[in-house]
N, C-alpha and C positions, 0 to 999 in steps of 0.2 A: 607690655600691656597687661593689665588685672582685669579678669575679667567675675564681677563682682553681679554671681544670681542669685535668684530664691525660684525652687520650686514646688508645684503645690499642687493636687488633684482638684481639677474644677470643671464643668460641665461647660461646655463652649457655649451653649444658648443663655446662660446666667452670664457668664465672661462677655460675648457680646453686647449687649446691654446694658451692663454698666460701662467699658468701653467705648459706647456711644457717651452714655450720660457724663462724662467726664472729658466727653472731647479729642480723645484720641485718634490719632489720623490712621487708614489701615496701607501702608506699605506693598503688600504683596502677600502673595500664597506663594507655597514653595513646596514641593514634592523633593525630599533628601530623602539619601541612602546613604547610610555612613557604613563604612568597614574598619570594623578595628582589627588593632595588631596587638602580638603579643611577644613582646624583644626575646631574644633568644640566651641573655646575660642576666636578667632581673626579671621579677615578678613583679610587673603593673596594677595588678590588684593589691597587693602587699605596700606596693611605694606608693599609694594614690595617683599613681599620674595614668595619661590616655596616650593614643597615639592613635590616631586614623585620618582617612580620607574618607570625605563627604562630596559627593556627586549631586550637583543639581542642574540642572537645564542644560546640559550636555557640559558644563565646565565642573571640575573637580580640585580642591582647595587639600593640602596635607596641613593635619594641626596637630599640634604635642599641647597636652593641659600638664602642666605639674600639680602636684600637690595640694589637696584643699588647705585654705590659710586660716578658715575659722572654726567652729563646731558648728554652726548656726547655716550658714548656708554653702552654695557651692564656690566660694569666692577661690581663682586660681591664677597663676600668671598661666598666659597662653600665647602661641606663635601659631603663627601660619601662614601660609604662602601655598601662590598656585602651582600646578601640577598636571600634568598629563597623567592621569589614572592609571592606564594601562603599563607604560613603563614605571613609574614608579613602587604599582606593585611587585613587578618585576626586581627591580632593586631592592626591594624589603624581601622579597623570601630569597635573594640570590646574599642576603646579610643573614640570612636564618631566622629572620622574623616569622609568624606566623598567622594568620586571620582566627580571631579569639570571638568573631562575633559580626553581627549584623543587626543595624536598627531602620528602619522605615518609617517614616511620620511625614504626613501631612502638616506643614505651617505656616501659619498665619500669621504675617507680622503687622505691628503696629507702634507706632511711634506717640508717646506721653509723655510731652516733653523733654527731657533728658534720658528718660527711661526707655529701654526698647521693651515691647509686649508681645509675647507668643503665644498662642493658641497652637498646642501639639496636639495632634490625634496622632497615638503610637499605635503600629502594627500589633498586635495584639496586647496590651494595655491600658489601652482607653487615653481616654483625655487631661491633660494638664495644661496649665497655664504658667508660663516663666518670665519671670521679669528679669531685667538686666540694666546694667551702669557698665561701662568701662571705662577705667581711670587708668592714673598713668603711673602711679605710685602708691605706696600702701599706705600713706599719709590720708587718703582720702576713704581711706576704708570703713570706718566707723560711720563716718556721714553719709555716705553711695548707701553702705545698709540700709542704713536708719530713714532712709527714704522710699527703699524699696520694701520697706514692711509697714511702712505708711500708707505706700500706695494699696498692698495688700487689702490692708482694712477694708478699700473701699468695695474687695469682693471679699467681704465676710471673714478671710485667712490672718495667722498671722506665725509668729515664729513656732509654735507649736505645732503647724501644719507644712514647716518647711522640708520637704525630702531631700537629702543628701546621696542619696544612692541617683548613682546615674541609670539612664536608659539599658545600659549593656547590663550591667549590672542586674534591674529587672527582669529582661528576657531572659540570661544566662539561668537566673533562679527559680525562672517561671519553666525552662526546659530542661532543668537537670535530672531533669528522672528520665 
């Protein structure tokens, strides 16, 4: 699976709003905690790829993102599968992996037609808004975009307001002193 986002700084009470005015249905709220990992063979920030488990409502999901595929947004192929958190982390530091980090956000999901829409309030970073497509193949790439920065428009953004740096990424940068 490709998982084909764009993210963007937005104000959840504008994001709401238009939201509505376009019709979009809201899915759910979701309180995650993701924990990333950091392999003990390769440097994850250097290869672009992620590795964590993400906790929510007592179930916990392990995903691997590889590599961003474009300059434009976060489009990456991604797996994942469910997990028992607790032994699994076990098994990650007993392979020499390490815990590189922690993110917290409040989200809001919603669904716009094809498009999945989040409303993230991050633990210390404030608010964004992420759109998303997941396709099955990278033939679909250019088009999934081209949609998702369509939709952007209709809250004011557009590729030049697209962030590439992920969440861990921020915090890590926001706490290195």
């Amino acid at each position: 699976m490709i998982e084909i986002e764009v993210k963007v700084r937005l104000e959840h009470s504008k994001a709401r709003s238009i939201l509505k005015t376009i019709g979009a249905v809201q899915l759910g709220v979701e309180s995650q905690s993701d924990i990333y990992f950091a392999a003990p063979y390769r440097d994850f920030a250097k290869t672009d790829e992620a590795l964590r488990i993400r906790s929510l409502d007592g179930k916990a999901v392990l995903t691997y993102k590889g590599p961003k595929l474009d300059s434009v947004s976060k489009t990456r192929k991604e797996f994942e599968t469910p997990v028992d958190e607790a032994t699994t982390t076990q098994i990650l530091h007993a392979l020499g992996f390490s815990e590189a980090g922690v993110v917290r956000k409040k989200r809001e999901v919603f669904s716009a037609g094809e498009i999945t829409v989040c409303l993230d309030a991050v633990e210390s970073l404030g608010e964004f808004l992420e759109v998303e497509i997941v396709a099955e193949n990278e033939k679909e790439l250019e088009t999934s975009r081209a949609k998702l920065f369509e939709l952007l428009k209709q809250f004011g953004a557009g590729e030049k307001d697209s962030i590439r740096t992920s969440y861990l990424e921020m915090v890590l940068e926001k706490y290195k002193d």
